[in-house]
C-alpha positions as CSV (number, residue, x, y, z in Angstrom):
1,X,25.0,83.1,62.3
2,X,23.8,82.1,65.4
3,X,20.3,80.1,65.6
4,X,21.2,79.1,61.3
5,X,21.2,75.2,61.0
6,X,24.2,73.4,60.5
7,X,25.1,71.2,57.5
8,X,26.1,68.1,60.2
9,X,22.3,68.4,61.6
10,X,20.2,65.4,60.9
11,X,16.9,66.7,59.3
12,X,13.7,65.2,61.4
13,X,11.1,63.7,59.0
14,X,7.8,62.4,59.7
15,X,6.4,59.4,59.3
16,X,2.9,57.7,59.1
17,X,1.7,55.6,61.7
18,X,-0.1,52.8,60.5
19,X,-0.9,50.9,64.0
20,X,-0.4,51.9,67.8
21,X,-0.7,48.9,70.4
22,X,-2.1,50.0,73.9
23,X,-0.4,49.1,76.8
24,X,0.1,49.1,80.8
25,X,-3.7,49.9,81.2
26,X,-3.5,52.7,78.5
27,X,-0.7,54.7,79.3
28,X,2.1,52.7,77.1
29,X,1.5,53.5,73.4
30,X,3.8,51.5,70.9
31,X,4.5,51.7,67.4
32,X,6.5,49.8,64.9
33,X,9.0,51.1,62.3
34,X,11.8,50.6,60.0
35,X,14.8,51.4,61.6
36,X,18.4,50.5,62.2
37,X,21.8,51.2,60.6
38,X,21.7,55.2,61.7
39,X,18.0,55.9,61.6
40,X,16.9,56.8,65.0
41,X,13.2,56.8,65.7
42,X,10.8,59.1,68.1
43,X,7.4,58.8,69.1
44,X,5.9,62.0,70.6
45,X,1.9,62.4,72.4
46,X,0.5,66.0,72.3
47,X,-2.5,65.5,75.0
48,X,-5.9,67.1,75.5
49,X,-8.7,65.9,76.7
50,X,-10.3,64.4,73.7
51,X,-7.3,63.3,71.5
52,X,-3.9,62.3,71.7
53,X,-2.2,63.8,69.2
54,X,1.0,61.3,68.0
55,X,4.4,62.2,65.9
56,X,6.6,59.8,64.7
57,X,10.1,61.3,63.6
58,X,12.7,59.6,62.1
59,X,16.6,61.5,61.8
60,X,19.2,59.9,60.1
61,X,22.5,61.6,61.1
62,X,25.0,62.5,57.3
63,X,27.5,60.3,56.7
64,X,28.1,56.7,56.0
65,X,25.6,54.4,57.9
66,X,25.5,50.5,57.9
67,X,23.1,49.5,55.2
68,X,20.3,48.1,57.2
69,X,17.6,48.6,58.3
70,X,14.6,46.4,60.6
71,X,11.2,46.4,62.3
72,X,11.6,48.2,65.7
73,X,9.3,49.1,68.4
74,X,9.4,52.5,69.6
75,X,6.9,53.6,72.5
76,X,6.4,56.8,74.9
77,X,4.2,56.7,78.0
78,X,0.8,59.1,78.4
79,X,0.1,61.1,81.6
80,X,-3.3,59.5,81.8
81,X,-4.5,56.1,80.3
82,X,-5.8,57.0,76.5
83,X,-9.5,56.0,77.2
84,X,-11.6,57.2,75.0
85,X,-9.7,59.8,73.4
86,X,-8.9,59.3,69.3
87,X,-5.6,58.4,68.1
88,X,-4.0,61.3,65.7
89,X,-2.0,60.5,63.2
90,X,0.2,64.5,63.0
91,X,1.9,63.1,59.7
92,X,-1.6,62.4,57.9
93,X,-4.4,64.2,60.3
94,X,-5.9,61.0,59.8
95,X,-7.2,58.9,63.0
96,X,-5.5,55.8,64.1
97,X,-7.4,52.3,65.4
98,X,-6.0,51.4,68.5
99,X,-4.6,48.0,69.0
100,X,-4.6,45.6,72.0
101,X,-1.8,43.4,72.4
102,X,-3.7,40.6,71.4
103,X,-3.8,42.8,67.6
104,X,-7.7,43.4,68.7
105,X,-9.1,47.0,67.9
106,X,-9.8,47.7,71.3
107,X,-13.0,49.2,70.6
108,X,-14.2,45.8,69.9
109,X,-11.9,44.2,72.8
């Protein structure tokens, strides 16, 4: 039936986002994760003009996968430095504290 999912496709799930650093002048967001072994990791922004809206997926393919996993950073880049606008967590609705790369809130940086 075309369009029907297949058993072989790797089911996205969403994860929380605890932190997000700041980068390159606000347009570099970056978050850190478990991953590794066959977990593969994707940060997506939704813009507007007041929030940035962020997704973290994770898909894990079937089959037999090393059994490991580790702390990676995953990042995507804005069309316009973050500013002002809040930090959505999609997973949680809830709003995420900015980090600079110094681990400062950069409300207070």
């Amino acid at each position: 039936m075309p369009g029907a999912p297949t058993a072989s496709a790797p089911a996205a799930v969403h994860v929380p986002i605890d932190a997000v650093a700041v980068t390159d002048g606000g347009l570099g967001l970056a978050v850190q994760a478990l991953g590794g072994g066959c977990r593969r990791l994707a940060l997506q922004a939704q813009e507007s003009s007041a929030e940035v809206r962020l997704t973290l997926t994770v898909t894990r393919p079937p089959g037999i996968c090393p059994p490991y996993v580790t702390l990676v950073e995953v990042t995507t880049t804005l069309h316009a430095p973050l500013g002002d606008r809040r930090l959505v967590d999609t997973a949680t609705g809830r709003t995420i504290l900015p980090q600079t790369p110094s681990g400062v809130p950069s409300h207070m940086g």
